[in-house]
C-alpha positions as semicolon CSV with decimal commas, in nm:
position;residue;x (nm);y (nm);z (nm)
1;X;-1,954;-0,228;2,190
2;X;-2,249;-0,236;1,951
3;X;-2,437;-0,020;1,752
4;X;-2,811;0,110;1,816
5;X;-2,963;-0,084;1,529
6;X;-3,301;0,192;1,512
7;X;-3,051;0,494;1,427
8;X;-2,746;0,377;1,294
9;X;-2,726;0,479;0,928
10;X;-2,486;0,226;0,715
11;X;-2,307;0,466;0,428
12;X;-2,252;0,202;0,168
13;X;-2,455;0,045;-0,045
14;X;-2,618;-0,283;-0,041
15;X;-2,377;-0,583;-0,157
16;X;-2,553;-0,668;-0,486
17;X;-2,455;-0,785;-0,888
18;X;-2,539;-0,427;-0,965
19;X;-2,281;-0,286;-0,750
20;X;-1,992;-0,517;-0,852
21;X;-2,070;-0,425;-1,221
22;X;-2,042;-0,009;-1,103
23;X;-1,715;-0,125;-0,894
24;X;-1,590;-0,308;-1,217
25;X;-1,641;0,002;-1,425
26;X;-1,540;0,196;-1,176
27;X;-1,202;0,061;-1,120
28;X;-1,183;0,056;-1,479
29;X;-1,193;0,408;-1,545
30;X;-0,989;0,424;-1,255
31;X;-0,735;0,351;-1,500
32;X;-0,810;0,496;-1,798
33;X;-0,890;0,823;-1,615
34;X;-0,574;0,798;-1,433
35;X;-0,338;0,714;-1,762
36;X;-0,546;0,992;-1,934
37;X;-0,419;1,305;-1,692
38;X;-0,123;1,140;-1,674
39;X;-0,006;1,019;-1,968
40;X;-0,245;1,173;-2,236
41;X;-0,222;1,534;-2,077
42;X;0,216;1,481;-1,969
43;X;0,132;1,558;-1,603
44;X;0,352;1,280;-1,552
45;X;0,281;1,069;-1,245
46;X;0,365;1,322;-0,957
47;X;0,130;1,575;-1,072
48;X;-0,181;1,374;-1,201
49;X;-0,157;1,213;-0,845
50;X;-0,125;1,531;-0,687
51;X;-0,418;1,638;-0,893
52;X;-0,642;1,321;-0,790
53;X;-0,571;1,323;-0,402
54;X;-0,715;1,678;-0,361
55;X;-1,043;1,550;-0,550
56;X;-1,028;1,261;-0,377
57;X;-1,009;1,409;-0,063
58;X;-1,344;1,661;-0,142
59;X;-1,519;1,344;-0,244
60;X;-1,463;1,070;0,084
61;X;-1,476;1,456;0,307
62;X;-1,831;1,473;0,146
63;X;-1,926;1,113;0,170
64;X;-1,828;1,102;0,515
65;X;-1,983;1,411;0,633
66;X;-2,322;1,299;0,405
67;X;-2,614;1,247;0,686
68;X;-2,743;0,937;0,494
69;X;-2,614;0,680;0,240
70;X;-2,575;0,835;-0,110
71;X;-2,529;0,609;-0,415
72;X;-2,383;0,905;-0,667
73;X;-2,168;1,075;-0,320
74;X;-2,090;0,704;-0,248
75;X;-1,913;0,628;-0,645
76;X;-1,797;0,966;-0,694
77;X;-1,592;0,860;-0,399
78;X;-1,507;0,522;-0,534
79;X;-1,381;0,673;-0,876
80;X;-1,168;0,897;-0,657
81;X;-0,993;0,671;-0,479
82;X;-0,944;0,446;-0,760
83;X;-0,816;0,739;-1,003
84;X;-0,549;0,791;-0,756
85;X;-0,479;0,433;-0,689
86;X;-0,387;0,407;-1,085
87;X;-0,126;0,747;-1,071
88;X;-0,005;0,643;-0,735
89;X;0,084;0,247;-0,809
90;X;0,248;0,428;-1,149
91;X;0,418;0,639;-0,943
92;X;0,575;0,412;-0,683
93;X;0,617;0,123;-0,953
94;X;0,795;0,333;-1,224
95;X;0,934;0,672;-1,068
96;X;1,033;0,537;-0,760
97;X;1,182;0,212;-0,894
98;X;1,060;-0,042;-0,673
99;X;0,899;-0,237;-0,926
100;X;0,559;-0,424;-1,011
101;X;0,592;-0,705;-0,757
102;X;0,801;-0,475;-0,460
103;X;0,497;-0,225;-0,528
104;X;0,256;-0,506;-0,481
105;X;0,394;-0,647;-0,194
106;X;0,404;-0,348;-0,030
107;X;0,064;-0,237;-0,047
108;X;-0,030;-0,591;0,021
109;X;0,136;-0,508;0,345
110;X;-0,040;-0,163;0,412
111;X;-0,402;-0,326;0,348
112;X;-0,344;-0,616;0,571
113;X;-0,220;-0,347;0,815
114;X;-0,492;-0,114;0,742
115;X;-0,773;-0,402;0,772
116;X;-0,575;-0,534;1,115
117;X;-0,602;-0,190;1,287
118;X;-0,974;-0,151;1,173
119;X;-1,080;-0,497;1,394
120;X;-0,858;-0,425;1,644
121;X;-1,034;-0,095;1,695
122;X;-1,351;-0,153;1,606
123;X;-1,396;-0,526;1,582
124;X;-1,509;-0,639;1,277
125;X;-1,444;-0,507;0,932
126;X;-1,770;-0,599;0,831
127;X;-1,871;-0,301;0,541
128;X;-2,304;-0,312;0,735
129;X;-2,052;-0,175;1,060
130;X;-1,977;0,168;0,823
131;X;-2,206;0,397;1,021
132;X;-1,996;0,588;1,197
133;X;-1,716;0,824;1,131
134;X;-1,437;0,643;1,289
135;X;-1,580;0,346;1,083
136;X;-1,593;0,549;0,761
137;X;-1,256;0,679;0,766
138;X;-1,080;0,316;0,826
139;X;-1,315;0,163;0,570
140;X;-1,208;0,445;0,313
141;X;-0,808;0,406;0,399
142;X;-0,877;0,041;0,331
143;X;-1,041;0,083;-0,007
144;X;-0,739;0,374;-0,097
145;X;-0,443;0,067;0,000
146;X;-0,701;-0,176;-0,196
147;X;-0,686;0,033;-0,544
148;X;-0,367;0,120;-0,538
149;X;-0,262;-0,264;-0,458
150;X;-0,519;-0,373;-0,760
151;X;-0,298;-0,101;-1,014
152;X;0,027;-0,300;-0,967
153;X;-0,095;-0,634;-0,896
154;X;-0,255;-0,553;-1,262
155;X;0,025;-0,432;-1,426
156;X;0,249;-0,681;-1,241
157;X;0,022;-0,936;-1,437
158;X;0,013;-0,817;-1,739
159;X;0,340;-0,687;-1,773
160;X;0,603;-0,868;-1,521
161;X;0,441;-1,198;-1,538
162;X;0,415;-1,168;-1,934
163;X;0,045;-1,303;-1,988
164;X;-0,083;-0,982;-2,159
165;X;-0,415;-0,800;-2,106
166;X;-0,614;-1,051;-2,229
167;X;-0,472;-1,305;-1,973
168;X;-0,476;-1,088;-1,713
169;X;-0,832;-1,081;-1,770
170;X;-0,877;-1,415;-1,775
171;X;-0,686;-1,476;-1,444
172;X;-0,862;-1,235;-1,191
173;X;-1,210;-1,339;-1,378
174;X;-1,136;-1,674;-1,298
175;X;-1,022;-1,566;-0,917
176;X;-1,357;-1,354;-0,865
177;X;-1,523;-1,646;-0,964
178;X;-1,373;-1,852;-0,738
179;X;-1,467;-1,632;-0,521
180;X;-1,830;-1,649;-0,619
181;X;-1,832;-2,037;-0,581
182;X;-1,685;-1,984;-0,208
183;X;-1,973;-1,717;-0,090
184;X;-2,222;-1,948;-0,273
185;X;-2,103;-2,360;-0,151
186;X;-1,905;-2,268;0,162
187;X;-1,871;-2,104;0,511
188;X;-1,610;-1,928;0,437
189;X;-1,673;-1,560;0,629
190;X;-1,906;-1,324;0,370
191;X;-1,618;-1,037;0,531
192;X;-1,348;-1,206;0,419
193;X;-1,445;-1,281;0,085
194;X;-1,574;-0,929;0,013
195;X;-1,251;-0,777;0,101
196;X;-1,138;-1,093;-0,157
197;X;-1,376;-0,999;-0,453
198;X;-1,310;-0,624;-0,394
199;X;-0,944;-0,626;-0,391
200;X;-0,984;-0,871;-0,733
201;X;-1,194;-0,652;-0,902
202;X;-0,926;-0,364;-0,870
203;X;-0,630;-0,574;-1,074
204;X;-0,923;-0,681;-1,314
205;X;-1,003;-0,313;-1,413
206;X;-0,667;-0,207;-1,444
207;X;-0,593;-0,477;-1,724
208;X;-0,948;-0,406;-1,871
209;X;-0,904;-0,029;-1,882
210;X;-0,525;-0,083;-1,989
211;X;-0,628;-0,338;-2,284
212;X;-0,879;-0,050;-2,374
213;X;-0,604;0,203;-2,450
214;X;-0,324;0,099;-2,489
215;X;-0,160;0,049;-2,818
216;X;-0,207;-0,213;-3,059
217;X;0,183;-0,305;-3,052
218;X;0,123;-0,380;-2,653
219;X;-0,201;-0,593;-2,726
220;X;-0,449;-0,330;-2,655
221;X;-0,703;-0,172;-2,871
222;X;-0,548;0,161;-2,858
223;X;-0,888;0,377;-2,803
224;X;-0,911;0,711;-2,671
225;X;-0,855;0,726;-2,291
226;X;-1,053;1,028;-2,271
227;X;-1,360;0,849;-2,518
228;X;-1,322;0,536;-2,266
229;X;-1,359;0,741;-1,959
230;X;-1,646;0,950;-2,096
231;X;-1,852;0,596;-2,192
232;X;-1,776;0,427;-1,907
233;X;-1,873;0,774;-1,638
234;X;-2,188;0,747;-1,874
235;X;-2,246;0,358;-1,749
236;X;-2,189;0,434;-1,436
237;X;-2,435;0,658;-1,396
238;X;-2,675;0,496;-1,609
239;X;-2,660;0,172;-1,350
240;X;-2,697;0,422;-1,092
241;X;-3,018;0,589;-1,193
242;X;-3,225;0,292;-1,358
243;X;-3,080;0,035;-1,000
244;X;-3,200;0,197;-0,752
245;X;-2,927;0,119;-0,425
246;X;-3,017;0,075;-0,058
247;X;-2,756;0,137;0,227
248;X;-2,651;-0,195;0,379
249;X;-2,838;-0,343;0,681
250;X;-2,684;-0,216;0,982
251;X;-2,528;-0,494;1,190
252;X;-2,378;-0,486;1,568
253;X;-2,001;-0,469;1,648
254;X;-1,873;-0,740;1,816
255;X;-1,526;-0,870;1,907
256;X;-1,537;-1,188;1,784
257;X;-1,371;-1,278;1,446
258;X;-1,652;-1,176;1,134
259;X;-1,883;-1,511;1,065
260;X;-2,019;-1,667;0,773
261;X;-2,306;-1,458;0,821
262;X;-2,122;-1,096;0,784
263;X;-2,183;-0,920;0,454
């Protein structure tokens, strides 16, 4: 099975610093967003999440119906998902009662799933293979399990494991940087460790946006969600206009397991 390389249009954007600063920021008003509708406006958990699948649905129904890669489509998407990976971990963590960890550990299990049923189908989970529906809507099921994990791994972090915002930063910086050092000295498979880095930079976000907000009692700086989210939509779009973003390279499908040389 492969893909004809002279009109197959990749729908994400090119793996560069720029875009895991936007995903950073965008996970990170992910949560601040999210707590804001929530929390700030009492929807309460149910309803804000409610509230963010229908959007987020309208955004990835746009992005995947887009004829060509679109960096603005592409994030709006991204802050979607993420908005309603913050109300849904909430959700499961605190109104259902499972908890930080039995939240993590279940959507642990549903993104392992999710990214097991995408190479069986397809195989390779390789983000240049995203130029086709099918593709599309596995890689954005993926990224919806991967946000939602990053909210309660976050606040499992923070919270459960008692090292604060500040050392929850510290943690999944030092983690992305490991993964860094892997892409950079090692053969590790460039797949494997961007599913890695993006899954990391979810859980780093949360504890960012939740050190931004919340109050100083709980270690945070107690700002304005809604202030927070409205600076940090302005940086995203700022990095989107003045860096430019090309879709990926298209690559073939194949059925062997993703090499070193995947991005």
């Amino acid at each position: 099975m492969a893909i004809n390389l002279d009109t197959a249009t990749v729908k994400v954007p090119e793996i560069t610093l720029v875009f895991w600063l936007i995903k950073i920021a965008a996970t990170t008003l992910g949560e601040t967003a999210g707590d804001a509708v929530s929390m700030s406006m009492n929807l309460g958990y149910l309803a804000a999440t409610g509230v963010f699948a229908a959007v987020m649905v309208v955004a990835v129904g746009a992005q995947v119906r887009a004829p060509r890669f679109s960096p603005l489509l592409y994030w709006a998407a991204i802050i979607a998902t993420t908005t309603l990976g913050t109300t849904l971990a909430d959700f499961a963590d605190r109104s259902l009662g499972i908890g930080y960890l039995g939240g993590s550990l279940l959507l642990l299990s549903m993104l392992v799933s999710s990214l097991a049923l995408w190479h069986r189908v397809l195989g390779t989970v390789s983000v240049a293979s995203v130029s086709s529906p099918k593709a599309e809507v596995f890689y954005w099921v993926t990224i919806m399990f991967s946000q939602t994990l990053g909210t309660a791994l976050g606040d499992w972090t923070a919270d459960s494991a008692g090292l604060g915002y500040v050392g929850g930063m510290v943690i999944f910086t030092a983690l992305i940087a490991l993964v860094a050092a892997a892409y950079r000295w090692t053969d590790i498979s460039r797949t494997a460790l961007f599913w890695a880095a993006f899954v990391l930079t979810r859980p780093l976000g949360a504890v960012v946006g939740d050190f931004l907000d919340k109050p100083l009692a709980a270690g945070g700086l107690d700002l304005s969600r809604f202030g927070a989210s409205a600076v940090l939509i302005a940086l995203i779009i700022g990095c989107v206009i003045l860096f430019p973003q090309r879709a990926a390279a298209a690559s073939p499908l194949t059925n062997a397991v993703p090499n070193a040389n995947d991005h």
